[in-house]
N, CA, C and O atoms as a DFTB+ gen file, in Angstrom:
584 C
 N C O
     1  1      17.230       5.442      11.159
     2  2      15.844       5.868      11.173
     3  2      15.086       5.186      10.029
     4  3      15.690       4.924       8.988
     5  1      13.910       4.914      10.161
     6  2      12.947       4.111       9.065
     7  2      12.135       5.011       8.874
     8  3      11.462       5.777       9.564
     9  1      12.338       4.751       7.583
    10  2      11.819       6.027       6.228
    11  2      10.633       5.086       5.628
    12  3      10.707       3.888       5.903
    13  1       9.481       5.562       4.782
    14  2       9.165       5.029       3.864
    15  2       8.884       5.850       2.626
    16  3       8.619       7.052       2.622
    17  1       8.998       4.832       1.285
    18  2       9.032       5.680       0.141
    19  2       8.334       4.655      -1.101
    20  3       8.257       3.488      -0.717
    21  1       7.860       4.868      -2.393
    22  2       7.388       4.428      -3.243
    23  2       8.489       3.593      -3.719
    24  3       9.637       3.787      -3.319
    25  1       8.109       2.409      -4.797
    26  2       9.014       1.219      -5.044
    27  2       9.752       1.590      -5.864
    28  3       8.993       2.240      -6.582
    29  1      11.055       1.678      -6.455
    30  2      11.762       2.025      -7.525
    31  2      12.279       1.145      -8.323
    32  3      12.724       0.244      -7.612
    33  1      12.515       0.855      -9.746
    34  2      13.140      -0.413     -10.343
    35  2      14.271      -0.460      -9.433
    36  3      14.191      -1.509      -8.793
    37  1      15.429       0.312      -9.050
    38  2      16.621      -0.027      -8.932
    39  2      16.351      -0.623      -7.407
    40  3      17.417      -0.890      -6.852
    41  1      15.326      -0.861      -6.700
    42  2      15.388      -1.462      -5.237
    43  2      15.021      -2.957      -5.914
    44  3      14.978      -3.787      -5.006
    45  1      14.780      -3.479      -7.054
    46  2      15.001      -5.126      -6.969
    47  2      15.971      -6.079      -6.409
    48  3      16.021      -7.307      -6.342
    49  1      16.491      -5.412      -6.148
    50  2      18.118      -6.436      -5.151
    51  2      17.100      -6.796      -3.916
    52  3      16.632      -7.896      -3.624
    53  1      16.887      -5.420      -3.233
    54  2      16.293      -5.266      -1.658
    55  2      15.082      -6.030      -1.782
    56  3      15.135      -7.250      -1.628
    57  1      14.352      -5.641      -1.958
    58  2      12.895      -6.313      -2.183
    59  2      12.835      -7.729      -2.393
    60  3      11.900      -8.372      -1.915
    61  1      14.073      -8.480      -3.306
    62  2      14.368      -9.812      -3.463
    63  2      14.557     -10.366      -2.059
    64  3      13.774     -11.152      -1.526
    65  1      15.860      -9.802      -1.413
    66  2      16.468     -10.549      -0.061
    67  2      15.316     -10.380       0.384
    68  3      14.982     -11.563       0.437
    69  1      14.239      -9.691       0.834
    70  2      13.161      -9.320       1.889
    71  2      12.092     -10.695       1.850
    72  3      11.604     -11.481       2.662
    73  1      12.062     -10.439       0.307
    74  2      10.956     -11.248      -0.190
    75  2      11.481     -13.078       0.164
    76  3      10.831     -13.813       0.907
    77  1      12.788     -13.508      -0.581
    78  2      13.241     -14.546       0.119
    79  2      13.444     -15.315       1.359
    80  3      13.622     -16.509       1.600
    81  1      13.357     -14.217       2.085
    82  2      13.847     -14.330       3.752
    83  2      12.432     -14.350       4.639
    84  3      12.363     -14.286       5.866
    85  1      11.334     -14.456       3.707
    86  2       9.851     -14.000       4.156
    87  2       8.955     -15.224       3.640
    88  3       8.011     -15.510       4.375
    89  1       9.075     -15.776       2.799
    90  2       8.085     -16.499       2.298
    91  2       8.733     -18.276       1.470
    92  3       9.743     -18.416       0.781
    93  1       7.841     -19.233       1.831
    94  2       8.371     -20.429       1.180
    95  2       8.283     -20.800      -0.171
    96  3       8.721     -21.763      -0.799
    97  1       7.510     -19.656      -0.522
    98  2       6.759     -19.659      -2.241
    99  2       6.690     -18.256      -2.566
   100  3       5.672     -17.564      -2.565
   101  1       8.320     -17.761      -2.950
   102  2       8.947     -16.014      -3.027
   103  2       8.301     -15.774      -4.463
   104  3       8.273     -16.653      -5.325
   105  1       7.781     -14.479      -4.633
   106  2       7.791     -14.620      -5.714
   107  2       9.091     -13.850      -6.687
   108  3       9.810     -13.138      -5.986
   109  1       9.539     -13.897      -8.369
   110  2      10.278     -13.758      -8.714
   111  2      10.783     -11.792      -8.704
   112  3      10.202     -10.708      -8.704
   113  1      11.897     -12.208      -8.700
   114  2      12.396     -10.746      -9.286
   115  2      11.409      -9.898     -10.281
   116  3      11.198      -8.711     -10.034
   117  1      10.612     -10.751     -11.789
   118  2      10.093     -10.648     -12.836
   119  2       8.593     -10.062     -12.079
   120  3       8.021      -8.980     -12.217
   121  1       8.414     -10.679     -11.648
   122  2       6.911     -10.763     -11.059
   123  2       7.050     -10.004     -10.498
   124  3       6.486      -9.156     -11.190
   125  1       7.602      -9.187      -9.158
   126  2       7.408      -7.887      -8.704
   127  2       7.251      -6.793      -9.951
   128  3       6.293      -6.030     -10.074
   129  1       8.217      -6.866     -10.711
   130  2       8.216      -5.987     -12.138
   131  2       7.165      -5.365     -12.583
   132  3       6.664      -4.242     -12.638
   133  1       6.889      -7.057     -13.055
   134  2       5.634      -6.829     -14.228
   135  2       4.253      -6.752     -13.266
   136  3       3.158      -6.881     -13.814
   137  1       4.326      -6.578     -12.097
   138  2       3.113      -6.252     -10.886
   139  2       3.345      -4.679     -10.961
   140  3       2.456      -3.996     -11.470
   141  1       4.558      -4.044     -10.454
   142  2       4.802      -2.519      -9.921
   143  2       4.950      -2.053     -11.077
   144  3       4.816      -0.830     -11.025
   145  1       5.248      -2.558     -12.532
   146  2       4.564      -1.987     -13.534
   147  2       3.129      -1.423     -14.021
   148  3       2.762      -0.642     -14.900
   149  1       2.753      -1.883     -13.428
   150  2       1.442      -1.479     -13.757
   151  2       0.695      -0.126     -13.456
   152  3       1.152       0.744     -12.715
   153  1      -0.035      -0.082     -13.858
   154  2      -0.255       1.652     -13.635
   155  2      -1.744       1.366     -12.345
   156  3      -2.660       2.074     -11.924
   157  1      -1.507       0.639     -12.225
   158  2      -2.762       0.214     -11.170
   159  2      -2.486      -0.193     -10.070
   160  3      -3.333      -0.476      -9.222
   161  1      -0.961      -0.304      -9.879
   162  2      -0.635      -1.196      -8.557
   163  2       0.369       0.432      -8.000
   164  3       0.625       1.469      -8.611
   165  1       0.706      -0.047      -6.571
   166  2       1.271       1.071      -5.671
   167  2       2.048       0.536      -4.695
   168  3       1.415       0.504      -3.640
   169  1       3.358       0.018      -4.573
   170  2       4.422      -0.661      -3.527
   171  2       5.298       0.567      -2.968
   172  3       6.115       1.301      -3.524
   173  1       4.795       0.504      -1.611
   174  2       5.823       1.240      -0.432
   175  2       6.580       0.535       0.253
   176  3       6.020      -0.303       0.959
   177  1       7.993       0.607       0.294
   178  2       8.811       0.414       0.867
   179  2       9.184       0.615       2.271
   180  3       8.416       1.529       2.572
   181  1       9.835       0.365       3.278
   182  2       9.975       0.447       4.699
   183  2      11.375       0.241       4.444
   184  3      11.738      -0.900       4.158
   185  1      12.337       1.307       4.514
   186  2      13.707       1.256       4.556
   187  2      14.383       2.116       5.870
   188  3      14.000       3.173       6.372
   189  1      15.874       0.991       6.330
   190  2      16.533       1.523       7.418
   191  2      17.717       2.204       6.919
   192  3      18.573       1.424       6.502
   193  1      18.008       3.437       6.844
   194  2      19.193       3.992       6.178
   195  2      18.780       3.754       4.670
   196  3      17.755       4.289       4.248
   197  1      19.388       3.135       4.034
   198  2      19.963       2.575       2.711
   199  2      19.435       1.281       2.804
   200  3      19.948       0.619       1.901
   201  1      18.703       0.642       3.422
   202  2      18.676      -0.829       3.524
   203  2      17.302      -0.685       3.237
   204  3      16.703       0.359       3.494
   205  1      16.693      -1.799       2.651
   206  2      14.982      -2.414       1.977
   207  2      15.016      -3.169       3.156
   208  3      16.040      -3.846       3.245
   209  1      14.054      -3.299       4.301
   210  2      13.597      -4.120       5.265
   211  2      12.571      -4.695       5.535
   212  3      12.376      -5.576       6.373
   213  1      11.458      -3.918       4.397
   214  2      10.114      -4.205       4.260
   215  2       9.398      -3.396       2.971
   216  3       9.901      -2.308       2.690
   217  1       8.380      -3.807       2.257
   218  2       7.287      -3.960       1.675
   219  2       6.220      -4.072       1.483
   220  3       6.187      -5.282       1.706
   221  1       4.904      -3.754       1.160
   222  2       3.679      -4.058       0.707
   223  2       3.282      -3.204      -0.504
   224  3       3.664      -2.065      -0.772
   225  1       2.395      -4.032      -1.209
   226  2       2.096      -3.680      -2.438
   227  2       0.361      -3.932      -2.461
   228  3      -0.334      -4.610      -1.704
   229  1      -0.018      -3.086      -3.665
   230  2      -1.275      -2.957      -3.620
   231  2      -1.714      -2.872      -5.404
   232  3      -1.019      -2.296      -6.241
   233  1      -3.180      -3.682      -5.731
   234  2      -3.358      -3.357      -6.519
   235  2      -4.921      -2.381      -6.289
   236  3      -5.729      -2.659      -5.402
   237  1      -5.113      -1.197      -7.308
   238  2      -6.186      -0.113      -6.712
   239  2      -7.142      -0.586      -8.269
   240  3      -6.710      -0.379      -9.403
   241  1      -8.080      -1.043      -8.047
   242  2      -9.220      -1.430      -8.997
   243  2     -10.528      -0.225      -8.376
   244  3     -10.912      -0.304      -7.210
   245  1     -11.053       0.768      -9.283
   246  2     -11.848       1.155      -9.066
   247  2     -11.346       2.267      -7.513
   248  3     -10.536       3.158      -7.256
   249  1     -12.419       1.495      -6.830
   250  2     -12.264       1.949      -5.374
   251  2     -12.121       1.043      -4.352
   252  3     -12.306       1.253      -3.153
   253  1     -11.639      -0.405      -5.118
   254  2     -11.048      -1.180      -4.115
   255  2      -9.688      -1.435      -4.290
   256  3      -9.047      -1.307      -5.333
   257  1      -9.139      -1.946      -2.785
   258  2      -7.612      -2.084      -3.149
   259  2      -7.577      -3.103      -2.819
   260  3      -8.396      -3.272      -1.916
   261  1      -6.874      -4.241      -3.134
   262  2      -6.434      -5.782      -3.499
   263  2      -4.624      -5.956      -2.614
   264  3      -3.536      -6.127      -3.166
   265  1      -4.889      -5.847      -1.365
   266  2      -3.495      -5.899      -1.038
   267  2      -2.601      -7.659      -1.180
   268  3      -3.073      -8.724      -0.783
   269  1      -1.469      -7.483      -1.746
   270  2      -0.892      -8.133      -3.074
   271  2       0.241      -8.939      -1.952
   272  3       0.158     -10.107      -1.571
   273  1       1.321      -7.901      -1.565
   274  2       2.067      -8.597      -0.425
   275  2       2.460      -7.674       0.392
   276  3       2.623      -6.536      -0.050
   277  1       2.751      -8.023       2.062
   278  2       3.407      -7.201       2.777
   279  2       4.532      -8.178       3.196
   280  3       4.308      -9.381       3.324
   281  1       5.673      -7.661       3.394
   282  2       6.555      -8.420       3.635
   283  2       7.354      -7.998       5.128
   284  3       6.694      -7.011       5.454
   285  1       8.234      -8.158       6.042
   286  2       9.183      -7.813       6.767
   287  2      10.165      -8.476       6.558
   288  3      10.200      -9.513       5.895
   289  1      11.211      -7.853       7.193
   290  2      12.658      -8.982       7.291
   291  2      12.557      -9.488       8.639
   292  3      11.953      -8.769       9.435
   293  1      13.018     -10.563       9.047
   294  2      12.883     -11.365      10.234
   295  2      13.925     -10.308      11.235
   296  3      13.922     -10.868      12.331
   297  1      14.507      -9.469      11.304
   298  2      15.181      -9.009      12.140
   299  2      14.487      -7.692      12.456
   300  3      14.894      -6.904      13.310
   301  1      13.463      -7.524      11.738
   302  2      12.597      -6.405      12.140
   303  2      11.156      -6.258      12.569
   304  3      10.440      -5.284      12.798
   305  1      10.929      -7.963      12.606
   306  2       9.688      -8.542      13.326
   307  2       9.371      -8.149      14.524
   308  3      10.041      -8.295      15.547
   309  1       8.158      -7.556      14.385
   310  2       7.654      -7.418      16.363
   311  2       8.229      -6.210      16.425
   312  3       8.210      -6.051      17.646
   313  1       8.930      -4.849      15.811
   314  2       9.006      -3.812      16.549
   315  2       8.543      -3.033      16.182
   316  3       8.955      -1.971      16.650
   317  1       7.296      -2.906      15.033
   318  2       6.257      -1.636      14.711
   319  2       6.178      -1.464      13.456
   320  3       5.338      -0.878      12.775
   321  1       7.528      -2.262      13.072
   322  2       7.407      -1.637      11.253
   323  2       6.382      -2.177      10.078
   324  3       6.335      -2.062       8.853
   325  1       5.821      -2.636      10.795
   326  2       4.606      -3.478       9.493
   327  2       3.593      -2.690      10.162
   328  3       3.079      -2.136       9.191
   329  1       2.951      -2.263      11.203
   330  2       2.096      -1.693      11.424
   331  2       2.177       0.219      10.651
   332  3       1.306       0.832      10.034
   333  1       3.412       0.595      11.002
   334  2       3.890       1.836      10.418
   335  2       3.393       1.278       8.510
   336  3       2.505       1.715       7.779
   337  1       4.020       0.619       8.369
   338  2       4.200       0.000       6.879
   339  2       2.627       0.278       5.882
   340  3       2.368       0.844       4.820
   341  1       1.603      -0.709       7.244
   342  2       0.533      -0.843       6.699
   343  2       0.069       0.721       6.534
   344  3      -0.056       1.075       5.362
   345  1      -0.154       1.528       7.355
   346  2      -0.590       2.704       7.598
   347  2      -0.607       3.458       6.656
   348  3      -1.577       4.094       6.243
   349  1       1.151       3.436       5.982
   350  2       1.408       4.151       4.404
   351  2       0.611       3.557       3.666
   352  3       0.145       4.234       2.750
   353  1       0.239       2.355       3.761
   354  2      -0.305       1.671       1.947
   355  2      -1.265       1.984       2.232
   356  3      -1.880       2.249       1.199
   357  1      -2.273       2.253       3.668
   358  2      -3.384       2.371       3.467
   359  2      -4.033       3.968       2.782
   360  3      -4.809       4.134       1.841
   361  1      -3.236       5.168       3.844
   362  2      -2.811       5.745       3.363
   363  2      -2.803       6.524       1.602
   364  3      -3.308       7.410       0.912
   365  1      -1.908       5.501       1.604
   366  2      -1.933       5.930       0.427
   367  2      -3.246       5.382      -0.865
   368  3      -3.544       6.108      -1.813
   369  1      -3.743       4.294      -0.679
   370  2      -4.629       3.665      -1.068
   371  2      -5.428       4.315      -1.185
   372  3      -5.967       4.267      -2.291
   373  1      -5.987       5.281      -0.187
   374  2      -7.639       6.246      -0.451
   375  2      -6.859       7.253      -0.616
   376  3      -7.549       8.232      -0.334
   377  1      -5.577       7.675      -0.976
   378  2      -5.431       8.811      -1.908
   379  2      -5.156       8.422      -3.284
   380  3      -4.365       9.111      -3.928
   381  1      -5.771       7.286      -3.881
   382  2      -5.823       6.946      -4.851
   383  2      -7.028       6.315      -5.186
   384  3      -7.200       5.423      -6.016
   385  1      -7.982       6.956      -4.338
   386  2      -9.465       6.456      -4.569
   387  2      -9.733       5.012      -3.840
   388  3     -10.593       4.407      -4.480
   389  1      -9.357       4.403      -2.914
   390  2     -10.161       3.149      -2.454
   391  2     -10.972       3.769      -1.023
   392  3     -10.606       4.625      -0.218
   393  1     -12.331       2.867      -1.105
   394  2     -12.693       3.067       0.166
   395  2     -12.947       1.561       0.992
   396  3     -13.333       1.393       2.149
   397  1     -12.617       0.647       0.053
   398  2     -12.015      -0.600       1.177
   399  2     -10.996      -1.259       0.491
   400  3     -10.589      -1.128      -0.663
   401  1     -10.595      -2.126       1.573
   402  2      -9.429      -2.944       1.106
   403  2      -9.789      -4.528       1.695
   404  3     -10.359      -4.876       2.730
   405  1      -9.223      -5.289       0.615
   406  2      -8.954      -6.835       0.427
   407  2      -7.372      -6.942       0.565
   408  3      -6.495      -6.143       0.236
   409  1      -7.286      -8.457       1.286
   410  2      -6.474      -9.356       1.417
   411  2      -6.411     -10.708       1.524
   412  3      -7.582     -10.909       1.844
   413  1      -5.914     -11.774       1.492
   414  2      -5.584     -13.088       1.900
   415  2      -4.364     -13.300       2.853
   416  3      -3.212     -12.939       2.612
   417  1      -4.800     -13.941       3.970
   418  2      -3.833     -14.050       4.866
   419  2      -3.729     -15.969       5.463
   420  3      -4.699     -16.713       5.323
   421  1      -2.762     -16.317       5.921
   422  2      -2.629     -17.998       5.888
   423  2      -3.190     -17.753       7.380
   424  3      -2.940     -16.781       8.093
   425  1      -3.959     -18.793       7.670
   426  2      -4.806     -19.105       8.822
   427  2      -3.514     -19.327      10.070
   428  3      -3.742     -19.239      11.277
   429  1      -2.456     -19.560       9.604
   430  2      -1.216     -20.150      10.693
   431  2      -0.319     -18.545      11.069
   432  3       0.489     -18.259      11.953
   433  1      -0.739     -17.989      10.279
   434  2       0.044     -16.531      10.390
   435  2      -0.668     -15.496      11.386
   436  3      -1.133     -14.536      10.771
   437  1      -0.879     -15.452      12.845
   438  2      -1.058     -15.279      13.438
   439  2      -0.910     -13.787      14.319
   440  3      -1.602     -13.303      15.215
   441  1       0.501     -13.242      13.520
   442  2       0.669     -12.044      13.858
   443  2       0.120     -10.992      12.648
   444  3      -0.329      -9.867      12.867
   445  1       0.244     -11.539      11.507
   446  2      -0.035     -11.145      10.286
   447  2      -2.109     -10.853      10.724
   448  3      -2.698      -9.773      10.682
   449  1      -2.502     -11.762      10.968
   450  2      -3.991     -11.629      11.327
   451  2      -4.157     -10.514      12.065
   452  3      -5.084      -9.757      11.775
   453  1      -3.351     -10.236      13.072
   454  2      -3.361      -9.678      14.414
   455  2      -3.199      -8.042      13.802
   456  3      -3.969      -7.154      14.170
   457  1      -2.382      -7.868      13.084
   458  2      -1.969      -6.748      12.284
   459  2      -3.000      -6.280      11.678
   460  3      -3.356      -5.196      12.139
   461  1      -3.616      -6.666      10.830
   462  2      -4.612      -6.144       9.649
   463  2      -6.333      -6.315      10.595
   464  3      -7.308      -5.706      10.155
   465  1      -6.425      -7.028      11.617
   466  2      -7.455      -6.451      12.547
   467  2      -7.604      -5.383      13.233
   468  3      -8.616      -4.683      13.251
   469  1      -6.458      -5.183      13.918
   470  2      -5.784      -3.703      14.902
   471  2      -6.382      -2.713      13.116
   472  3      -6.992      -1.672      13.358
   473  1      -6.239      -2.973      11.890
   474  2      -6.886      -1.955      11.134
   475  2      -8.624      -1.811      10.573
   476  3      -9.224      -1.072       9.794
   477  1      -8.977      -2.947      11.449
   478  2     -10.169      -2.888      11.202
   479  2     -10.922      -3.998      10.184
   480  3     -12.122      -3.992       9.909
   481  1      -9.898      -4.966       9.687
   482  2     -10.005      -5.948       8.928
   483  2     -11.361      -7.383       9.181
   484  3     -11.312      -7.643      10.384
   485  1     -11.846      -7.794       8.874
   486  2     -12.742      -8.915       9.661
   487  2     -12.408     -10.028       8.561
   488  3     -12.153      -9.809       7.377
   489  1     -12.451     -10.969       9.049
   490  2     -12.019     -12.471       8.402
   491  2     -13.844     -12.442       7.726
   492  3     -14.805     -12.066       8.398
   493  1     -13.907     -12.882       6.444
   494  2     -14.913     -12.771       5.364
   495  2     -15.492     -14.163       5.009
   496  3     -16.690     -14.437       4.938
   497  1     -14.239     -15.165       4.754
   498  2     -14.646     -16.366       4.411
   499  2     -13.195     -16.789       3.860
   500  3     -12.143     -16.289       4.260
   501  1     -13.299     -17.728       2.940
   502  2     -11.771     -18.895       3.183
   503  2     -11.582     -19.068       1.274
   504  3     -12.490     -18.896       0.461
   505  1     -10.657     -19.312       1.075
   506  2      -9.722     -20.072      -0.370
   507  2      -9.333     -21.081       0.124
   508  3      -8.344     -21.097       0.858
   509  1     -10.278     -22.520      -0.279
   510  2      -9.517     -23.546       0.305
   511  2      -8.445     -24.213      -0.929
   512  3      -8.759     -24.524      -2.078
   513  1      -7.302     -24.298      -0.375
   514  2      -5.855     -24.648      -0.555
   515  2      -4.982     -23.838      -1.608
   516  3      -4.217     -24.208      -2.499
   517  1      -5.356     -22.706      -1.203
   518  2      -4.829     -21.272      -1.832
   519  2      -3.502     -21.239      -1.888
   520  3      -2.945     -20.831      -2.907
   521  1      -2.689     -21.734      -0.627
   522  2      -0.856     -21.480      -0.748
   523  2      -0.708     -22.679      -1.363
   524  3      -1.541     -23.535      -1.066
   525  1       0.308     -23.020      -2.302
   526  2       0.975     -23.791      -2.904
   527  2       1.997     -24.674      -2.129
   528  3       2.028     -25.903      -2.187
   529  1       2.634     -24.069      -1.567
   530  2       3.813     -24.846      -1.031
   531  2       3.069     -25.690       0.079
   532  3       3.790     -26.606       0.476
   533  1       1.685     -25.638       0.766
   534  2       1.345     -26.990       1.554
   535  2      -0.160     -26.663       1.586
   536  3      -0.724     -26.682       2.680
   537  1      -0.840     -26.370       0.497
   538  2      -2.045     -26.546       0.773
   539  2      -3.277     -25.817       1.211
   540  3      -4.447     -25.813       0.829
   541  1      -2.278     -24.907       2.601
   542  2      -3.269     -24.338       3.411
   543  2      -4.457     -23.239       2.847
   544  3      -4.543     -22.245       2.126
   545  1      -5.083     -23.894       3.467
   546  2      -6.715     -22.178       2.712
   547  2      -5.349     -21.087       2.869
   548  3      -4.141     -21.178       3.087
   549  1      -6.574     -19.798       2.556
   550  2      -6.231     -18.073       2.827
   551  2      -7.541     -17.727       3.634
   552  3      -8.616     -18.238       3.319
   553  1      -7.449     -17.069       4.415
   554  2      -8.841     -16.555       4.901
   555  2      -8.761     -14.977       4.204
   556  3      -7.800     -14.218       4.076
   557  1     -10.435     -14.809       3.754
   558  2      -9.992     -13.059       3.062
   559  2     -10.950     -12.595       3.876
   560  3     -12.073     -12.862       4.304
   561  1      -9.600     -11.348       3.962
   562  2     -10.074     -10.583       4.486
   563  2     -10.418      -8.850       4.247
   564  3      -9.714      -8.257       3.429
   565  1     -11.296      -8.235       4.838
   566  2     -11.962      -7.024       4.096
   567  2     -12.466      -5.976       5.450
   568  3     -13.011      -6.255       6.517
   569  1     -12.033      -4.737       4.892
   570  2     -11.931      -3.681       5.846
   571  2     -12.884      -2.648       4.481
   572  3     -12.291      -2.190       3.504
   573  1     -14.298      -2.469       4.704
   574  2     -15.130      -2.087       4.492
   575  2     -14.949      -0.774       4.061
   576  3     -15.282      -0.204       3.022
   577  1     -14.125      -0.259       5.450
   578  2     -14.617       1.049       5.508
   579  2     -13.153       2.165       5.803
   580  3     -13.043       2.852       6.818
   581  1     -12.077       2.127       4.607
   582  2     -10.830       2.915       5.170
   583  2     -11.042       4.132       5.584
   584  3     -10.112       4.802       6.034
């Protein structure tokens, strides 16, 4: 059964494999840290049993939230859990005072787009050559009204 729960230091193992297995430009063990350290940021987890399968993190400025990363594991793509996923952060986001939310999403990521519209998201305008590893813009995007 898939649970979700707030980020804990001792899930850095999980969150690593997730994060590796997800992105061409992961970021470090350190860097989740010194991010979910913060007294401003908020990472929910998407776990199967005992297992880390997914992620997103948020930073809450004011009354906006700055969503940071969502992640899946490729074996759990396409069956609901990032949509469930998003729901908690959002969720949880305006119980921590936001009444919209920001993101950046890669113009080639297609399901990822598809996801954060189904929440009401609208493409805003562009970061041209925002990802590192090849260049591509980010389109940001902003859901006005959680």
């Amino acid at each position: 059964m898939i649970t979700f729960r707030r980020m804990r230091p001792e899930d850095a193992a999980g969150v690593e494999k997730v994060e590796l297995a997800s992105f061409p430009v992961p970021w470090s063990r350190q860097s989740f840290w010194e991010a979910a350290a913060n007294d401003k940021t908020h990472y929910i987890l998407a776990v199967d049993g005992e297992e880390i399968i997914g992620y997103a993190g948020t930073w809450i400025l004011g009354d906006e939230a700055q969503i940071t990363n969502v992640a899946i594991a490729p074996e759990y793509r396409g069956k609901g859990v990032g949509t469930k996923l998003m729901a908690e952060l959002i969720k949880a986001s305006k119980e921590l005072g936001a009444v919209r939310m920001t993101l950046e999403v890669r113009p080639s990521n297609a399901p990822a787009i598809a996801l954060y519209e189904s929440f009401g998201f609208k493409d805003c305008g562009r970061r041209p050559g925002y990802y590192q590893d090849n260049g591509e813009d980010a389109i940001i995007m902003w859901n006005m009204n959680l």
